[in-house]
C-alpha positions in Angstrom: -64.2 -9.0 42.4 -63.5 -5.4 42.0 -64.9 -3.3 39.8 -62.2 -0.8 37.9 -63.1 2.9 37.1 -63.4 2.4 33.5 -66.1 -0.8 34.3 -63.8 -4.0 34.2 -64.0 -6.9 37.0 -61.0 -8.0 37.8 -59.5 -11.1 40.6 -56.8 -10.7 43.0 -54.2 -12.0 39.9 -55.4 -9.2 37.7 -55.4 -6.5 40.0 -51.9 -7.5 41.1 -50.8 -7.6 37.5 -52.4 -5.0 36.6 -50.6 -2.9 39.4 -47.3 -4.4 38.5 -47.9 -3.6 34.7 -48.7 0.5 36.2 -45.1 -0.1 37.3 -46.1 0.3 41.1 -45.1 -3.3 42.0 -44.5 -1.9 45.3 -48.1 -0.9 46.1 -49.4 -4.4 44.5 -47.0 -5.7 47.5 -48.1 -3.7 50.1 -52.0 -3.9 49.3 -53.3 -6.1 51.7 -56.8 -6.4 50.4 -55.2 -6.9 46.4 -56.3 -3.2 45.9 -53.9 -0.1 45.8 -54.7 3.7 44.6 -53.0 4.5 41.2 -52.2 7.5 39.0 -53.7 6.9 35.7 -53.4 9.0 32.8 -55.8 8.8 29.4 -53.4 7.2 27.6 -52.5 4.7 30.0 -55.9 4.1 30.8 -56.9 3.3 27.5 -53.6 0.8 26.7 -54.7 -0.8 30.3 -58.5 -1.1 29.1 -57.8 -2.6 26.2 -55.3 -5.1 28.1 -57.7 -5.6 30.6 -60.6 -6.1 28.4 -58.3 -9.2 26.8 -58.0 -10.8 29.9 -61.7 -10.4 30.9 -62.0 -12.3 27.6 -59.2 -14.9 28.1 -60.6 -15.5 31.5 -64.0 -15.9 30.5 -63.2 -18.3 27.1 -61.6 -20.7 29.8 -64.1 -20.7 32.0 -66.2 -21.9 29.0 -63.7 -24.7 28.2 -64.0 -26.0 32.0 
């Protein structure tokens, strides 16, 4: 699990797609450890949270269901 700046845990998956959706696809690739440096701006940042925070969510709901 890593822990994100603004206090999300995310897997591997997430942190890969979360990379991809920062449109740095190559980094994601190139990250051995599923964890890359990223520019993030405010806006982004808050777009991302909220993203994040909904698949924090999702992830958790079906965790529940199993």
């Amino acid at each position: 699990m890593y822990i994100f700046p603004f206090g999300n845990e995310a897997t591997c998956g997430e942190t890969f797609v979360f990379l991809f959706l920062m449109d740095q696809p190559r980094s994601a690739r190139s990250s051995e450890n599923c964890f890359a440096s990223w520019k993030v701006t405010p806006i982004s940042a808050s777009i991302i949270f909220v993203m994040m925070r909904q698949m924090h969510d999702a992830h958790r709901l079906i965790q529940q269901v199993k």
